[in-house]
C-alpha positions as a Markdown table, in Angstrom:
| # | Residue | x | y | z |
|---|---|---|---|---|
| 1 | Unk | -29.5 | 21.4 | -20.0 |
| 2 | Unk | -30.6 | 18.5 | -18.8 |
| 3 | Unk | -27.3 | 16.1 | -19.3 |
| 4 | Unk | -25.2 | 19.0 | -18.0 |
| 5 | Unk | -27.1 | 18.3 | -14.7 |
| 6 | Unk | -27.0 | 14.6 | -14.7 |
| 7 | Unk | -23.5 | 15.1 | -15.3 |
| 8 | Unk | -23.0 | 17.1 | -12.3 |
| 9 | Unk | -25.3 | 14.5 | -10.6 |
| 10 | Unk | -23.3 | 11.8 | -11.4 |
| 11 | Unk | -19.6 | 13.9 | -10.2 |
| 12 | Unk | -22.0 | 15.0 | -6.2 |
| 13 | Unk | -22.9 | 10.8 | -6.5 |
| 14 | Unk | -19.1 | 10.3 | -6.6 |
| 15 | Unk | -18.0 | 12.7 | -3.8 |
| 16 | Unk | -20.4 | 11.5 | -2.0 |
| 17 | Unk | -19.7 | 8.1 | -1.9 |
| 18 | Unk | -15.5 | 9.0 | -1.8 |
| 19 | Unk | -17.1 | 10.8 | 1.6 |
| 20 | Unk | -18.3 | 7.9 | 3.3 |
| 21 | Unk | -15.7 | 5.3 | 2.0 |
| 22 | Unk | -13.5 | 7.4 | 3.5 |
| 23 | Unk | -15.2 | 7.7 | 6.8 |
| 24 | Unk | -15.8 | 4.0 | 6.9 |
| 25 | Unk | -11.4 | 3.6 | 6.2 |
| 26 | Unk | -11.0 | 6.5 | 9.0 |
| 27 | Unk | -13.1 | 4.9 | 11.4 |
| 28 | Unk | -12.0 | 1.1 | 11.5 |
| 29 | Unk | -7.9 | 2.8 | 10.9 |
| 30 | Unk | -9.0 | 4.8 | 14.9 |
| 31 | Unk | -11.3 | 1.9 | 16.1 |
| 32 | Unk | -8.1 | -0.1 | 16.2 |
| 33 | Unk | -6.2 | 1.8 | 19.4 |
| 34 | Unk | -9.3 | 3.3 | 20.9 |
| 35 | Unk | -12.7 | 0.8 | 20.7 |
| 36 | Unk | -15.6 | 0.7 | 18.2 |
| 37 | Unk | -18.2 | 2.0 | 20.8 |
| 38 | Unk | -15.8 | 5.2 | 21.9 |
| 39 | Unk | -15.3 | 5.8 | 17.8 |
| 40 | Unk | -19.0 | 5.6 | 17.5 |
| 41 | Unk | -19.7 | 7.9 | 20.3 |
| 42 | Unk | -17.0 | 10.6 | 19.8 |
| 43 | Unk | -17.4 | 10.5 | 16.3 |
| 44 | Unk | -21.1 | 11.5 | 17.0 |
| 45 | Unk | -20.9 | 13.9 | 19.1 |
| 46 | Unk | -18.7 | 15.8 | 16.5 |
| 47 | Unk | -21.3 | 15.0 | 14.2 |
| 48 | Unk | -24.0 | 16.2 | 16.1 |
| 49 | Unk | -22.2 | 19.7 | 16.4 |
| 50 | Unk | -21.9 | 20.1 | 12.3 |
| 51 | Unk | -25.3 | 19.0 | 11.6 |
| 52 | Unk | -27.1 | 20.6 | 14.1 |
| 53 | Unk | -25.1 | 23.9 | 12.7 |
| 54 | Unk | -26.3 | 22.9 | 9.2 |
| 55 | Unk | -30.1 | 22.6 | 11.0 |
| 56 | Unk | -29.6 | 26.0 | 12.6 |
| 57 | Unk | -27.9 | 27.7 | 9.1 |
| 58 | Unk | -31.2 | 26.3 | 6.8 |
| 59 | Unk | -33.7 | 26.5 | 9.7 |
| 60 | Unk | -34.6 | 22.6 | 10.1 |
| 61 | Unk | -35.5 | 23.1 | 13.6 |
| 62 | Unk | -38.2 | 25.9 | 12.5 |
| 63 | Unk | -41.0 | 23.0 | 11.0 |
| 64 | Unk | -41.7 | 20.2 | 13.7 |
| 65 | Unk | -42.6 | 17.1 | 12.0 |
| 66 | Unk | -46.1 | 15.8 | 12.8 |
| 67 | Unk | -47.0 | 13.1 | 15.1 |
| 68 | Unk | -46.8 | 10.1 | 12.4 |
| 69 | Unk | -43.1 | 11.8 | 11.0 |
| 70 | Unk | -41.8 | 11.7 | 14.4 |
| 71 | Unk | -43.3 | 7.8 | 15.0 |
| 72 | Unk | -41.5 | 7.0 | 11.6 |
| 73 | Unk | -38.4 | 9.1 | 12.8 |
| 74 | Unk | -37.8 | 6.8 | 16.1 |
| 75 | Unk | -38.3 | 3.2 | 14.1 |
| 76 | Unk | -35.4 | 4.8 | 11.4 |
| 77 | Unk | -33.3 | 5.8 | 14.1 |
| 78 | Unk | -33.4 | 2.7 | 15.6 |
| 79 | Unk | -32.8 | 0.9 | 12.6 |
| 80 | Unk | -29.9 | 3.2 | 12.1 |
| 81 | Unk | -28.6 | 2.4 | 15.4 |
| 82 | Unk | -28.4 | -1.5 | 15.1 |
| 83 | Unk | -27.7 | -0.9 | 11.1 |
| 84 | Unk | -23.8 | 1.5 | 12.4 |
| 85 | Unk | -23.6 | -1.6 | 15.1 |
| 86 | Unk | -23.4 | -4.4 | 13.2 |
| 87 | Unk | -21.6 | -2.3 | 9.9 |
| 88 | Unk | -18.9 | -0.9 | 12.6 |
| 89 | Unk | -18.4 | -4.5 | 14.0 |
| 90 | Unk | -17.9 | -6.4 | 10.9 |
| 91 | Unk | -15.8 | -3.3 | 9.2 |
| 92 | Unk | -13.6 | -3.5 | 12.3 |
| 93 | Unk | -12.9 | -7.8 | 11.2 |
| 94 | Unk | -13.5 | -7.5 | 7.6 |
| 95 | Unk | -12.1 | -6.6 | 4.7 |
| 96 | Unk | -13.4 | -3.2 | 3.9 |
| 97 | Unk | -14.1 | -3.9 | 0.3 |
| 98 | Unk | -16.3 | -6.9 | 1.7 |
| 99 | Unk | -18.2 | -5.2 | 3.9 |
| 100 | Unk | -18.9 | -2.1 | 1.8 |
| 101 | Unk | -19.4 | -5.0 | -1.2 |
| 102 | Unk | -22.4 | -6.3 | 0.8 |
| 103 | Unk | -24.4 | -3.0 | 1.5 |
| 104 | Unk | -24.4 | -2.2 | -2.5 |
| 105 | Unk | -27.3 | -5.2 | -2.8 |
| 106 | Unk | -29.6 | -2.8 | -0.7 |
| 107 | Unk | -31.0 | -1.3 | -4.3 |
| 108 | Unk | -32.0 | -5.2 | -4.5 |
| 109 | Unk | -33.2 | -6.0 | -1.0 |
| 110 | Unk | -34.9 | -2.6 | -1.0 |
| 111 | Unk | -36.9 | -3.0 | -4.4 |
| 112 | Unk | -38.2 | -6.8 | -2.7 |
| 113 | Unk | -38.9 | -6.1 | 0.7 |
| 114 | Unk | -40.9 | -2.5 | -1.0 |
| 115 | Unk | -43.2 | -5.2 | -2.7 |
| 116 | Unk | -43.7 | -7.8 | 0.4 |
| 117 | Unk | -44.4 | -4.8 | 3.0 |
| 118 | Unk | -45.5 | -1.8 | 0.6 |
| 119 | Unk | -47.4 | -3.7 | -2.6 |
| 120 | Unk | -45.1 | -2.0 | -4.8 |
| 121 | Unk | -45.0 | -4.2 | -8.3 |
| 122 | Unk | -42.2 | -5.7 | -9.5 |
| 123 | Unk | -41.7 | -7.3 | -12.7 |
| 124 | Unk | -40.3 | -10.8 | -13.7 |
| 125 | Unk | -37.1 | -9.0 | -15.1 |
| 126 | Unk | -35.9 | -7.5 | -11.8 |
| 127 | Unk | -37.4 | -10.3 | -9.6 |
| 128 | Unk | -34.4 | -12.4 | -11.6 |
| 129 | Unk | -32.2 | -9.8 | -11.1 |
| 130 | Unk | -33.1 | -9.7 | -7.8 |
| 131 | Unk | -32.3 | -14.0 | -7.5 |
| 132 | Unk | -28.9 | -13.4 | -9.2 |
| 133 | Unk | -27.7 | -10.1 | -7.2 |
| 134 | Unk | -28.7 | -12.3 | -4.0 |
| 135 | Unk | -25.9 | -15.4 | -5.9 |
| 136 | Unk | -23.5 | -13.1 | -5.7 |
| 137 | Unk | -23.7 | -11.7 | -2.2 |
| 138 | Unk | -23.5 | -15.3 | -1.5 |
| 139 | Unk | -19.9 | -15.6 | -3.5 |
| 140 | Unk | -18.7 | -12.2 | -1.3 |
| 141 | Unk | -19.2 | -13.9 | 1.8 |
| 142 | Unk | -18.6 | -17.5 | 0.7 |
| 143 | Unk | -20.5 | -19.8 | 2.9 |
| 144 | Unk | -18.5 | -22.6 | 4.2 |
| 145 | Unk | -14.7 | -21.3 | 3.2 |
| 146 | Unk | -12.8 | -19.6 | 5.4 |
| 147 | Unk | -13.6 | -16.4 | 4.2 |
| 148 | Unk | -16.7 | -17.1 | 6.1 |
| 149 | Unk | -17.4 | -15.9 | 10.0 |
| 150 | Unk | -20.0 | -14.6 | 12.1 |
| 151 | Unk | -18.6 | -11.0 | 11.0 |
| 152 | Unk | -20.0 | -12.1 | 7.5 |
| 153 | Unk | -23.5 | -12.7 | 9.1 |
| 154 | Unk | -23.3 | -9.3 | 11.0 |
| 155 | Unk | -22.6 | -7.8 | 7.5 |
| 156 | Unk | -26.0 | -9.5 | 6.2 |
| 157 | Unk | -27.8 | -8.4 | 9.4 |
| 158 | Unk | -26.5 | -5.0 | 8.6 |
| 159 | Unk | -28.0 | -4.9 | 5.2 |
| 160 | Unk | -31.7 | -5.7 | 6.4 |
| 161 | Unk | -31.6 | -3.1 | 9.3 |
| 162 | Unk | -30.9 | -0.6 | 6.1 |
| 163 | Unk | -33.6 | -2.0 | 4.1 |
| 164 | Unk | -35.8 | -1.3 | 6.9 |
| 165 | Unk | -34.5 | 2.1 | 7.5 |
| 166 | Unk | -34.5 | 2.9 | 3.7 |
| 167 | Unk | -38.5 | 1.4 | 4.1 |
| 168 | Unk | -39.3 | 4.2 | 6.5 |
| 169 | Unk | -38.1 | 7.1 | 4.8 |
| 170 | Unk | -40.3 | 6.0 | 2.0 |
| 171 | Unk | -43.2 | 6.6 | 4.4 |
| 172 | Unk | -42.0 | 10.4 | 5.5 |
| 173 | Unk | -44.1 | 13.4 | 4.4 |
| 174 | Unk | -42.5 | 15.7 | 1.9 |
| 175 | Unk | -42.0 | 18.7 | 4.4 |
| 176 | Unk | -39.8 | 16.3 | 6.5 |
| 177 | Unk | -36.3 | 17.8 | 6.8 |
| 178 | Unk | -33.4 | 15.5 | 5.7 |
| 179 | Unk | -31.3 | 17.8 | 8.1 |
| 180 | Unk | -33.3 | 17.2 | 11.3 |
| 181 | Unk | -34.1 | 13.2 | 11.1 |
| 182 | Unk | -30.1 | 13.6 | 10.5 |
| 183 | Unk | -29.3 | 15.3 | 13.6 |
| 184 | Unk | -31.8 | 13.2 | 15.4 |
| 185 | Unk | -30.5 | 10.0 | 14.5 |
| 186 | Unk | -26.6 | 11.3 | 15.0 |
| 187 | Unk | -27.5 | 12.2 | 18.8 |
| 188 | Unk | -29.2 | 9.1 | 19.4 |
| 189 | Unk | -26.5 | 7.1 | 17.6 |
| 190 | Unk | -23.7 | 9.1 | 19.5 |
| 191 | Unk | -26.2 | 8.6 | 23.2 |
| 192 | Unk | -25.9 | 5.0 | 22.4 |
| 193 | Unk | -21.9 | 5.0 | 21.3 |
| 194 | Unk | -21.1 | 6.5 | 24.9 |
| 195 | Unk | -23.3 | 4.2 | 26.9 |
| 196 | Unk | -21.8 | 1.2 | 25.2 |
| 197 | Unk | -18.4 | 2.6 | 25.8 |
| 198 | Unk | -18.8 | 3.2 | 29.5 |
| 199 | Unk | -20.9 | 0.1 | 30.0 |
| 200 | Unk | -18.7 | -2.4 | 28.2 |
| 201 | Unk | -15.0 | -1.1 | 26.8 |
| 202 | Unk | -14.0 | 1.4 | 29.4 |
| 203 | Unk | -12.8 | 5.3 | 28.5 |
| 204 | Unk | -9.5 | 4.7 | 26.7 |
| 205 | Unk | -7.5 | 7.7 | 27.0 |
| 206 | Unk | -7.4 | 9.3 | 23.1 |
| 207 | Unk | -4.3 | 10.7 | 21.6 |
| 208 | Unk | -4.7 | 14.0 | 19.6 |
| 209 | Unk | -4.3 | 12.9 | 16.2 |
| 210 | Unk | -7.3 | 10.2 | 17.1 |
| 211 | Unk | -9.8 | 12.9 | 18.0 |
| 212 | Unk | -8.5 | 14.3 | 15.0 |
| 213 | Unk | -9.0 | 11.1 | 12.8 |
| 214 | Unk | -12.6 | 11.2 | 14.4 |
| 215 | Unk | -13.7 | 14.6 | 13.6 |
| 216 | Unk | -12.3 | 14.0 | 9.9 |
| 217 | Unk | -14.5 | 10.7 | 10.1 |
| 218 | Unk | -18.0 | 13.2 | 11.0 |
| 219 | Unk | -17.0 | 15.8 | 8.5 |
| 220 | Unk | -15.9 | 13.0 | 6.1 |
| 221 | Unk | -20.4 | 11.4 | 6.6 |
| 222 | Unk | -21.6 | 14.6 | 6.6 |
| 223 | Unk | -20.2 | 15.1 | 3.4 |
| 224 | Unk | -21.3 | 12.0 | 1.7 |
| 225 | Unk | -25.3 | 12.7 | 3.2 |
| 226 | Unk | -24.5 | 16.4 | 1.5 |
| 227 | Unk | -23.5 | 15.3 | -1.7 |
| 228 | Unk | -25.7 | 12.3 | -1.9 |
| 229 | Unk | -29.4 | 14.8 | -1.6 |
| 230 | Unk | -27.3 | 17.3 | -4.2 |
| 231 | Unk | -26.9 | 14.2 | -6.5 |
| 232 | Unk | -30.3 | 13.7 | -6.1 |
| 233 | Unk | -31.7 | 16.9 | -6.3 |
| 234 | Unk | -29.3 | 17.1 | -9.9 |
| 235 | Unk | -29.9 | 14.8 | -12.4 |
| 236 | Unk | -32.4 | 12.0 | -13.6 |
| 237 | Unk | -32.7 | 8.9 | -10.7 |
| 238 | Unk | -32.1 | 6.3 | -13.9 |
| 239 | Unk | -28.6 | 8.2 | -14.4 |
| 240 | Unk | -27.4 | 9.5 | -11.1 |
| 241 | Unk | -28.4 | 6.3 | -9.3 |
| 242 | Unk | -25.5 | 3.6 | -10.7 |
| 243 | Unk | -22.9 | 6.0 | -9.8 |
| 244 | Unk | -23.3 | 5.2 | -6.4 |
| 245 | Unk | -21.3 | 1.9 | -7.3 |
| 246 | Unk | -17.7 | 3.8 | -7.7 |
| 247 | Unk | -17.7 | 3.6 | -3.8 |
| 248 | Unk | -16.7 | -0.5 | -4.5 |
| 249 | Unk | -13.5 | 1.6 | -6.7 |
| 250 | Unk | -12.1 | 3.7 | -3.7 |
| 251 | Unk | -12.8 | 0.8 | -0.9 |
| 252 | Unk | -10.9 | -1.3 | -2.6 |
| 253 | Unk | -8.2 | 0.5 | -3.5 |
| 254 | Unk | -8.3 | 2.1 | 0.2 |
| 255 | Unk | -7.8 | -1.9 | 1.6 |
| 256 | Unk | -4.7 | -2.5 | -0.7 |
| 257 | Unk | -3.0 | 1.0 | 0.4 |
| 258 | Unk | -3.8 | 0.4 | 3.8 |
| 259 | Unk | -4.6 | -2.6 | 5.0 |
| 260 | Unk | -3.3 | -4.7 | 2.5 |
| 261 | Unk | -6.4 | -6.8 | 1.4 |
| 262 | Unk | -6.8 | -7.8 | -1.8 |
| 263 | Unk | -10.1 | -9.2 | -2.7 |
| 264 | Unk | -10.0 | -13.1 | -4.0 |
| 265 | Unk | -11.5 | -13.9 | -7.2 |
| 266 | Unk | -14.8 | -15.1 | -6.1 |
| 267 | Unk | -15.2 | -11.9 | -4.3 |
| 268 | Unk | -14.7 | -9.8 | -7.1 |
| 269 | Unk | -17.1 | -11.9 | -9.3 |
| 270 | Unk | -19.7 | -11.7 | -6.5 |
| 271 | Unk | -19.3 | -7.6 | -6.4 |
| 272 | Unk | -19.7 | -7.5 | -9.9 |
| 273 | Unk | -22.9 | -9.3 | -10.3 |
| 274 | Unk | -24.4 | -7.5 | -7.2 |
| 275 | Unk | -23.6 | -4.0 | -9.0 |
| 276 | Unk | -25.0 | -4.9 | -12.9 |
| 277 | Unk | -28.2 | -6.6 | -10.8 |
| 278 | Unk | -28.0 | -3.2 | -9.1 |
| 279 | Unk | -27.5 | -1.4 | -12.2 |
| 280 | Unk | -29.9 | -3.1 | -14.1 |
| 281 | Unk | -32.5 | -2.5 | -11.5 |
| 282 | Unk | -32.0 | 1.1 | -11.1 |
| 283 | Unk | -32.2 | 1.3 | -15.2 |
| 284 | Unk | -35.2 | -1.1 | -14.7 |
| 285 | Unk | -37.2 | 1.7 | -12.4 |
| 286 | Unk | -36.0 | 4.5 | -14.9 |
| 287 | Unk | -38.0 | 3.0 | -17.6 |
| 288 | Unk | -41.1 | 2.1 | -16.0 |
| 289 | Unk | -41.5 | 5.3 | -15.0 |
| 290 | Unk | -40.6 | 7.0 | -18.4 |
């Protein structure tokens, strides 16, 4: 019973990261003709629409979070806000298999910054792991080559605004709803897309097959958020958890097919030691808790 649902844990891990690869490949393909801010903002307001349906459909909006919940819920918005900011601006100049490459040492940088701010214990083991996953983020963006730019540092910036978002959720309640700080975070992220677009690119007239694109892009996040809970909610952590690396499989093979981008060797040796640190750290947890 049990490895029949880790199993289907491990296929909803996989759709769920095909879901927001895919969003992340829809949104810098429209961003191109149409500006990052009015991608973000139109993109949200279509997400805002699904997920507040999903809220209304399993009753999210029926239990109000408490006074600390809703504290928490503003500092992980925010977070969210400058976290899609920096992601959508170095995904529009970088290589999306770099950029998505980056955000898979967040098991790392979450598991470190958890000890500093939370006094949660880590062990030698994954303290090294820890060291050598950080090694190879620093072979992805290669300090110093040309690979290098200040899109590369926006990519780093984008992985501690995560770590700080993924820090607050630790703090939630368990009644929280997943679907309301969801639809709370998609308004403010899509009230922030359409004041950056009117304050600093302009409305740019969109085409119908770029609204289109747009509303794929919501429907393609909401998936992955859907999937990623049912993973969750599946299988065993330890098992379901390393699954989460066959994102780095469909980005990259999304960059060939349509951008072209092939990832240089030192790349590809720097994803593959941040996803067995990664691994290793996930199987690390599993066993101190067994």
């Amino acid at each position: 019973m049990q490895q029949s649902e880790n199993i289907k844990g491990a296929i909803y891990m996989c759709l769920s990261m095909a879901g927001f690869v895919l969003n992340d490949a829809v949104i810098k393909y429209a961003s191109a003709d149409i500006g990052m801010y009015q991608s973000i903002f139109v993109r949200g307001c279509f997400a805002v629409i699904i997920i507040g349906i999903a809220c209304i459909y399993n009753g999210a909006f029926k239990i109000i979070p408490n006074r600390l919940d809703h504290k928490l819920i503003i500092w992980r918005t925010l977070a969210e806000i400058f976290a899609t900011i920096t992601f959508l601006t170095a995904l529009f100049y970088l290589p999306i298999a770099n950029i998505t490459a980056l955000l898979q040492a967040l098991p790392l940088t979450v598991t470190l910054a958890a000890s500093w701010f939370l006094g949660e214990k880590i062990g030698w083991r994954r303290g090294v792991a820890i060291l050598i996953g950080f090694i190879g983020v620093l072979l992805i963006i290669q300090p110093g080559t040309d690979e290098f730019n200040v899109y590369s540092i926006l990519g780093i910036f984008c992985v501690i605004f995560v770590t700080i978002r993924d820090l607050v959720v630790r703090k939630f309640s368990a009644k929280i709803s997943t679907l309301y700080v969801a639809f709370i975070t998609a308004a403010a992220i899509a009230l922030v897309g359409g004041f950056l677009t009117f304050a600093y690119e302009g409305w740019i007239p969109m085409k119908l097959n770029e609204v289109i694109l747009l509303f794929i892009a919501s429907t393609l996040i909401f998936v992955g958020y859907f999937f990623a809970i049912s993973a969750m909610r599946s299988g065993q952590v330890g098992f379901v958890s390393p699954f989460r690396y066959t994102i780095m499989i469909w980005a990259i093979i999304l960059g060939y097919l349509i951008w072209g981008d092939i990832p240089n060797n030192l790349t590809l040796l720097g994803i593959s030691i941040v996803i067995g640190m990664g691994i290793f750290t996930f199987w690390r947890e599993a066993q101190l808790k067994n």
